[in-house]
C-alpha positions in Angstrom: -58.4 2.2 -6.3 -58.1 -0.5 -3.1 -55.0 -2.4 -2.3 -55.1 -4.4 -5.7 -53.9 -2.3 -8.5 -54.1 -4.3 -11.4 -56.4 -3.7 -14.3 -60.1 -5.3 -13.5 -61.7 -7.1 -16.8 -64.4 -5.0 -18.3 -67.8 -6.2 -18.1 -70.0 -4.4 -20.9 -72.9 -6.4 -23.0 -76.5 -6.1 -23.5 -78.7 -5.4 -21.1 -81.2 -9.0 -20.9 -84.3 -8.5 -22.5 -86.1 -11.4 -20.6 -87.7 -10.3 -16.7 -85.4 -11.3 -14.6 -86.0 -13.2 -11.1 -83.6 -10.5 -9.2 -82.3 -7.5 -10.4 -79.5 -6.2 -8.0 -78.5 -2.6 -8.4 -74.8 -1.9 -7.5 -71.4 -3.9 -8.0 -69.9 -3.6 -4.6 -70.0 -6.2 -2.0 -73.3 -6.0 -0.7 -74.5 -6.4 -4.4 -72.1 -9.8 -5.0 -72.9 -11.1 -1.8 -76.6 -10.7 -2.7 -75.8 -12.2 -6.2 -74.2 -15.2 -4.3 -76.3 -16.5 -2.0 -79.3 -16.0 -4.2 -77.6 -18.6 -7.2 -76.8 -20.7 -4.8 -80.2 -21.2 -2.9 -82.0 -20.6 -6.2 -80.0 -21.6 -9.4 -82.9 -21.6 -11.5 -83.1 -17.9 -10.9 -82.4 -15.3 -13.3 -80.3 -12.8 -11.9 -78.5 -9.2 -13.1 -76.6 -6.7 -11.3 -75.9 -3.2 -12.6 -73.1 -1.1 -12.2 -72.6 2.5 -13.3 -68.9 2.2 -13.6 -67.4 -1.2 -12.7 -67.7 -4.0 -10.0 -65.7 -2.5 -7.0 -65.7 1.4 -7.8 -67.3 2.3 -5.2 -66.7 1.7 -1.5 -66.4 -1.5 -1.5 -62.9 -1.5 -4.1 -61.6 1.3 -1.6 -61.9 0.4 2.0 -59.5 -0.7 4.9 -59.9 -4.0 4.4 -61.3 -5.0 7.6 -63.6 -7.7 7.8 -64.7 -6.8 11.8 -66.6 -7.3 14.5 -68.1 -3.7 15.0 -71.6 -3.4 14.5 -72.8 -1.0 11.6 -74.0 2.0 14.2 -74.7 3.2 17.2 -76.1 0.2 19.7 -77.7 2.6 22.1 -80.0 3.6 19.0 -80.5 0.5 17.5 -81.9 -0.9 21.4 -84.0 2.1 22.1 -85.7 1.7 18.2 -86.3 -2.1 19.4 -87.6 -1.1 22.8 -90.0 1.4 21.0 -91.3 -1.9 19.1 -91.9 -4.0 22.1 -88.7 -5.8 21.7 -85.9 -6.3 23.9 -83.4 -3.7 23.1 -80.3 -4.9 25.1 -81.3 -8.6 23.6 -81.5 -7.1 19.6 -77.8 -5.7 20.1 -76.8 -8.7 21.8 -78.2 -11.4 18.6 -77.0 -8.3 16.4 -73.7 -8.7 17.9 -73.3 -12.4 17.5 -74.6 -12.0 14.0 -71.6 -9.9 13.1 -69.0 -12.0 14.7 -70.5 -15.2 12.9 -70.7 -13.2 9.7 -66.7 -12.9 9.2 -66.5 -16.3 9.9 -68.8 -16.8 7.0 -67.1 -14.7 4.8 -64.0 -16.6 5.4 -65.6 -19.7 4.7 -66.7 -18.6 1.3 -63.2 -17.0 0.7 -61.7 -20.3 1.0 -64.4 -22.8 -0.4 -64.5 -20.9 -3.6 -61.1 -20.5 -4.1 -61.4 -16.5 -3.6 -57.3 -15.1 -3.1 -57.6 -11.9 -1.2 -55.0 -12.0 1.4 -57.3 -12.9 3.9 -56.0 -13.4 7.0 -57.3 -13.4 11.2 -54.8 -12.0 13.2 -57.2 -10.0 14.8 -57.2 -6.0 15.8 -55.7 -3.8 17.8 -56.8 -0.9 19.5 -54.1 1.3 20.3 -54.6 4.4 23.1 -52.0 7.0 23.0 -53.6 9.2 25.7 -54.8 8.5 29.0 -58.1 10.0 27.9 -58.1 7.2 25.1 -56.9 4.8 27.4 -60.3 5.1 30.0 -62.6 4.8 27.1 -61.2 2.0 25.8 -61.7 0.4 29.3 -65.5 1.8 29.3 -65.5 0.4 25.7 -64.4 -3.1 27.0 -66.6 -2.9 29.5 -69.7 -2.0 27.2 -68.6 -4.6 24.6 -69.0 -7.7 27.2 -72.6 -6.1 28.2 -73.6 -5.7 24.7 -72.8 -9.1 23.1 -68.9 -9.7 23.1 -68.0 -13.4 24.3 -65.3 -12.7 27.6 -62.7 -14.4 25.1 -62.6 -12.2 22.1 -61.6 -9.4 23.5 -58.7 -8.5 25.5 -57.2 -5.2 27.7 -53.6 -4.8 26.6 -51.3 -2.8 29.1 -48.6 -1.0 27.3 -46.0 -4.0 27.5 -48.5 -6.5 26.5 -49.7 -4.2 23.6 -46.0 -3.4 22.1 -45.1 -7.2 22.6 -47.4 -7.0 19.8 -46.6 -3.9 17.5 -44.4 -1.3 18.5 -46.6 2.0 18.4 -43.6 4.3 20.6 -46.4 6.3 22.5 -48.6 3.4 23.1 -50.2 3.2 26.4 -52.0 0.1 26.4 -55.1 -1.0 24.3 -57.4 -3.8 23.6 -57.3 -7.1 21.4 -60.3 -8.5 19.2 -59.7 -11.8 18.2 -62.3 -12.3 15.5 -61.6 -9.2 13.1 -59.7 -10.3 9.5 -57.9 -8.8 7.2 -58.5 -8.2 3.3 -57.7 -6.6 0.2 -60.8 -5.5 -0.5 -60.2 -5.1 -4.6 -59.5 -8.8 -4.9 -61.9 -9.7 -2.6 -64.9 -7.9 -4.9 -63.1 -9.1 -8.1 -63.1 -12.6 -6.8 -65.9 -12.5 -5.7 -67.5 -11.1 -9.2 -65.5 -13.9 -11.0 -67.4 -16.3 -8.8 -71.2 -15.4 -9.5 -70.7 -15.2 -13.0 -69.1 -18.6 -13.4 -72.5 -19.6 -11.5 -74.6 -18.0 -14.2 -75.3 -14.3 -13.1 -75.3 -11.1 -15.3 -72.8 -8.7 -14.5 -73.2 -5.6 -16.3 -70.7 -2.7 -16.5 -71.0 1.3 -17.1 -75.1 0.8 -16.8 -76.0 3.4 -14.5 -79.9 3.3 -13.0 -81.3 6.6 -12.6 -84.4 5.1 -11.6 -85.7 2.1 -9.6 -90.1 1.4 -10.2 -91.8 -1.3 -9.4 -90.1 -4.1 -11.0 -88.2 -2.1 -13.2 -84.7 -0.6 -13.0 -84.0 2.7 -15.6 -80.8 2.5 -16.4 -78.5 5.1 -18.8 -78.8 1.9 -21.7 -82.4 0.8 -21.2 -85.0 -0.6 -18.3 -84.3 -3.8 -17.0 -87.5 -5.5 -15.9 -87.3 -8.1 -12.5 -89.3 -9.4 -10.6 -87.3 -8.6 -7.1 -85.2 -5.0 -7.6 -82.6 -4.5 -5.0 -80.5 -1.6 -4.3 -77.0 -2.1 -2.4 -75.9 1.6 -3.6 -74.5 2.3 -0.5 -72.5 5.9 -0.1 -74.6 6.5 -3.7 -78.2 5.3 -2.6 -78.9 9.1 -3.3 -78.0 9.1 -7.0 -80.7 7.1 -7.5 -84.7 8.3 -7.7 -86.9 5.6 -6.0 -90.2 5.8 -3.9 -89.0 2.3 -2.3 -87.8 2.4 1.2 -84.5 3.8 2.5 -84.6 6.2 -0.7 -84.3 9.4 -0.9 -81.7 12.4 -1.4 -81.4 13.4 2.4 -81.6 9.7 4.0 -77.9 8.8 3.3 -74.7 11.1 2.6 -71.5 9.8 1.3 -68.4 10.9 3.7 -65.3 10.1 2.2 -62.5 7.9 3.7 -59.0 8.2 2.1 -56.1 5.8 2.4 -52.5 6.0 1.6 -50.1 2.8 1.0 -46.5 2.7 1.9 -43.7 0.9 -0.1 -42.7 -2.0 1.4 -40.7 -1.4 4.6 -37.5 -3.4 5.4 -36.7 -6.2 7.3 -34.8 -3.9 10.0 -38.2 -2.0 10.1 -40.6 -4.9 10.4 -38.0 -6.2 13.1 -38.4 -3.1 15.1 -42.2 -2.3 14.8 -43.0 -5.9 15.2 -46.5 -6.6 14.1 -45.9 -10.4 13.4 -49.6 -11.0 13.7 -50.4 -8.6 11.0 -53.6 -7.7 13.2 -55.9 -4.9 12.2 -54.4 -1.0 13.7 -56.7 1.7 14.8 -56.2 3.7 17.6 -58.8 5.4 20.5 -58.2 9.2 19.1 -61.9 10.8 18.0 -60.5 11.4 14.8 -58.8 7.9 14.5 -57.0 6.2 11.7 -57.4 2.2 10.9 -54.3 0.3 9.2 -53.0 -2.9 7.9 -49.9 -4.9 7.3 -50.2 -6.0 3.9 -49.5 -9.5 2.2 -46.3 -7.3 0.8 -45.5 -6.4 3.7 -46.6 -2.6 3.3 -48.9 -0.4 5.8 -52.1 0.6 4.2 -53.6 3.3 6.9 -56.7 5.8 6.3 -59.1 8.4 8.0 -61.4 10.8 7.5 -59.8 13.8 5.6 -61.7 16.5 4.2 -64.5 13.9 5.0 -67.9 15.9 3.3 -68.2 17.4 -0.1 -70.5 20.2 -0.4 -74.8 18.4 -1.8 -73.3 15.3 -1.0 -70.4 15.0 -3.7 -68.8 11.8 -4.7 -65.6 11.2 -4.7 -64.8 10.3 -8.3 -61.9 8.7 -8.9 -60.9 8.9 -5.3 -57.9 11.3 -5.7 -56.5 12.9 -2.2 -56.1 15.9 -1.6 -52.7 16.6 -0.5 -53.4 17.7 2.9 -55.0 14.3 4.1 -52.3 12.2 2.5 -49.6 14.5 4.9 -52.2 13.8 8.0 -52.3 9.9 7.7 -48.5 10.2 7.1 -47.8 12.0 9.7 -50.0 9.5 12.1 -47.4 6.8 11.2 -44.5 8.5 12.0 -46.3 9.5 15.3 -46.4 5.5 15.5 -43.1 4.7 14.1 -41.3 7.2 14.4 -37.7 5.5 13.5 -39.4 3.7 10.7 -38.3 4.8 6.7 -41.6 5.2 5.7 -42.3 5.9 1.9 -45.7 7.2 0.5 -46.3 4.7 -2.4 -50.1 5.6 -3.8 -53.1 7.2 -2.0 -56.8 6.9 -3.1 -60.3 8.3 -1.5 -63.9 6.3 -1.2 -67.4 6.8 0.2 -69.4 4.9 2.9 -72.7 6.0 3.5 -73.7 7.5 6.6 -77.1 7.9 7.9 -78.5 11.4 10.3 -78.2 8.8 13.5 -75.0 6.5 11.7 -76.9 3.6 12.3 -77.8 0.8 9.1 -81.0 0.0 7.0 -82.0 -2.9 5.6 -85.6 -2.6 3.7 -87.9 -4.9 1.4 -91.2 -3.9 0.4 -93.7 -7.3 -0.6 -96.1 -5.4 -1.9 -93.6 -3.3 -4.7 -90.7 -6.3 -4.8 -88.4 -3.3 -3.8 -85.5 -3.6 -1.4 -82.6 -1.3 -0.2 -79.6 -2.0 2.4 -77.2 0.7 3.3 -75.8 3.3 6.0 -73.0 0.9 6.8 -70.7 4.1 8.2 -67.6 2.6 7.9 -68.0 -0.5 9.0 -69.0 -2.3 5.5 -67.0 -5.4 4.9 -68.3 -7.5 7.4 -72.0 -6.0 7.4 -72.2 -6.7 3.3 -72.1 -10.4 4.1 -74.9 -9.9 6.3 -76.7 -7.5 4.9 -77.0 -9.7 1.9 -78.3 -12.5 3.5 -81.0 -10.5 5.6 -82.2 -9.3 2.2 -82.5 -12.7 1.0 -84.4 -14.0 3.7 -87.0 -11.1 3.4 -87.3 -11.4 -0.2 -88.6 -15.2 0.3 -90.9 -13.7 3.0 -89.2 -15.7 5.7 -88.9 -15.3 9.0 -85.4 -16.0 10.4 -83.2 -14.5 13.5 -81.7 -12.3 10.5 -84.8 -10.8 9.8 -85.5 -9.5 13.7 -81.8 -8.6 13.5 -82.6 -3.8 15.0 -81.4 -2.9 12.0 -84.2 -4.2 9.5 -86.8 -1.0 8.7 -84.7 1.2 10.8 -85.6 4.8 10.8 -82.7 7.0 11.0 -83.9 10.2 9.7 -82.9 12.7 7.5 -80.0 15.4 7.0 -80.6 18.6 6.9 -80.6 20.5 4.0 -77.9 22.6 2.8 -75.5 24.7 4.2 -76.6 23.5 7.3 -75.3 20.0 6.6 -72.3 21.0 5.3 -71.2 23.1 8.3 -72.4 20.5 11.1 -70.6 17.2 9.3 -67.3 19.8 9.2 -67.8 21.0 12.8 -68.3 17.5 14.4 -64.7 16.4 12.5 -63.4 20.3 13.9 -64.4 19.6 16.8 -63.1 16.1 17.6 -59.6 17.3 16.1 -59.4 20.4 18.7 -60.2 17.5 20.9 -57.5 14.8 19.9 -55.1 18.1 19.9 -56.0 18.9 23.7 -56.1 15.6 24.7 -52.6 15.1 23.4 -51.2 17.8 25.4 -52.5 17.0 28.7 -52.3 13.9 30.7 -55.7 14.3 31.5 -57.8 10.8 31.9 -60.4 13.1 30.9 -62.1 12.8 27.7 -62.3 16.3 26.3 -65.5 18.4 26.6 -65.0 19.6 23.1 -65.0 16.0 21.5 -69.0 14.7 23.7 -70.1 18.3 22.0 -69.0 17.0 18.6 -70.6 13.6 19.4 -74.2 14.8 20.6 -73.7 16.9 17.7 -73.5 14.0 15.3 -75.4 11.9 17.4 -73.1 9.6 18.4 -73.4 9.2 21.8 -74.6 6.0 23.4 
């Protein structure tokens, strides 16, 4: 699964016997991240993270690969939750903002300094609108990005000869440009990344699932493992896990999956027609939109939503696609590139976790030693980084511009119980498909009233 294919090493030993200082449940990248910044601050610490099957597994081994600029949720939410706690809601978005933009630059840094290879690269990203409809809410977009925390320089309107100077998408109308977004392979990033905190003296164990997290304990399939701090970064699988800690609970976060498929390499005559010598992050302005990469091999990795909910919050395994969604996402890049010779090389599926209002939570309870982040929906890579530093700082009881950051204690609700959940998450992606199709055969500027039903029916309206 994720970009990198090669064989990651196994990581299975004893569980530690002694209390531990930290206890970090779950191998992904909020997990590592955690693991990092905690032995460096603290190298005296004693520190273990679980994993039910292996570093990476989950999400975090199977994303996009962007490390970008687009806050975890919805920023009309997250300012209205401030407001309701005396704060200043347009201000919280605005610090939350800057917090994410500084946050790739971070990761970056660490990338570099410890020697981490995984592709990395800021070209950018690239917002592409193939319909007048997706064209005016890119412009309202841009226009609520510079209110909401965007400097006036990292972002960019792109009319349709500006935006093909750039990449060569045939019914492009014009789009925007962030500057800050990165690229990754997210597999090498998580495996480096492992590599690194155990070379600085954490426990990484393997194929120990937790089942439970107590009070300074977490109940694993091989034994308890005692701590004095126990944090979950679980992510899309916060709900396999039984916990009265905060954040928890089997209806607080549901894991919709996001499949990708990888060309072959394309050739030189290909790359010289499409362009795309920035290698800038692709998505495009369509409600049921698509995100892509060049790779470092000069492939395009590209992914959506496909048969995006399993029925009781099912996980996706070993992330094989269904092939429907692999002919979708294919077919999206010949609607882009249409004289390319594009070859499907592999495809593979993940999970991000998605709260009822798609908005992030980051939790620690003092009084328990109990902490949680997740609800990233799909826009992880960056918001592991800072989500794991948030967690520290709340673990040593500080109080730092991280902490005040909307999304710490946020209360997003809870799903509705089945069927009901199960029909609505399919209706809202229904619904914004019927939408995308009429949008697509009208030169409307208007944005279809079948897609704001399918928003206000996921509550994603701001």
């Amino acid at each position: 699964a994720g970009l990198a294919r090669a064989a990651a090493p196994s990581r299975r030993g004893a569980l530690p016997d002694e209390e531990q200082d930290l206890v970090i449940v779950g191998g992904g990248m909020t997990g590592l991240w955690t693991a990092y910044y905690a032995a460096q601050a603290h190298p005296e610490w004693r520190i273990t993270v679980l994993d039910s099957h292996e570093v990476g597994y989950g999400g975090s081994g199977r994303n996009g690969g962007w490390v970008s600029t687009l806050i975890p949720g919805n920023r009309a939410v997250y300012a209205k939750a401030a407001n309701k706690r005396g704060l200043d809601g347009k201000g919280a978005v605005r610090a939350f903002q800057h917090e994410m933009s500084a946050a790739i630059t971070e990761t970056l840094r660490v990338l570099d300094s410890e020697g981490i290879s995984a592709d990395q690269h800021r070209g950018g990203q690239l917002q592409a609108a193939t319909t007048p409809a997706a064209l005016k809410r890119l412009q309202a977009t841009y226009r609520a990005n510079l209110e909401n925390g965007y400097e006036p320089e990292s972002i960019e309107l792109l009319d349709a000869a500006a935006f093909k100077e750039r990449i060569g998408i045939v019914p492009a109308l014009g789009g925007m440009y962030y500057r800050d977004t990165a690229r990754v392979d997210p597999a090498k990033l998580t495996r480096g990344l492992a590599d690194v905190v155990e070379a600085k003296g954490v426990t990484i164990r393997e194929h120990a699932e937790v089942v439970r997290i107590d009070p300074h304990a977490a109940t694993t399939t091989r034994g308890v493992v005692r701590g004095r701090v126990i944090l979950s970064c679980l992510e899309a699988f916060t709900g396999t896990v039984e916990s009265d800690g905060p954040g928890f609970g089997r209806r607080e976060v549901i894991p919709v999956n996001s499949s990708m498929i990888v060309t072959k390499p394309l050739s030189d005559a290909d790359w010289t027609r499409i362009g795309w010598d920035g290698r800038e992050c692709l998505n495009d302005g369509a409600h049921t939109f698509v995100y892509a990469q060049r790779t470092a091999d000069n492939r395009i990795a590209i992914g959506g939503r496909g048969t995006p909910y399993a029925y009781a919050s099912g996980l996706p395994g070993e992330g094989v696609v269904d092939a429907r969604t692999i002919k979708t996402l294919r077919d999206r890049l010949e609607f882009f590139f249409p004289s390319a010779n594009i070859e499907i090389d592999h495809a593979w599926r993940g999970a991000i976790g998605v709260t009822r209002d798609w908005c992030a939570g980051i939790y620690f309870d003092p009084a328990t030693g109990i902490g949680n982040a997740r609800g990233y929906a799909g826009h992880g890579v960056t918001a592991t980084n800072l989500a794991a530093r948030t967690l520290l700082d709340r673990v040593e009881g500080k109080t730092t511009q991280l902490t005040q950051l909307p999304w710490n204690d946020h209360n997003s609700g809870t799903w509705e119980p089945e069927p009901i959940r199960w029909v609505g998450v399919h209706a809202m992606y229904s619904l914004f498909g019927v939408a995308d199709a009429w949008e697509e055969s009208r030169n409307s500027e208007n944005t279809s009233l079948i897609a704001r039903f399918g928003s206000r029916l996921a509550g994603l309206h701001e």
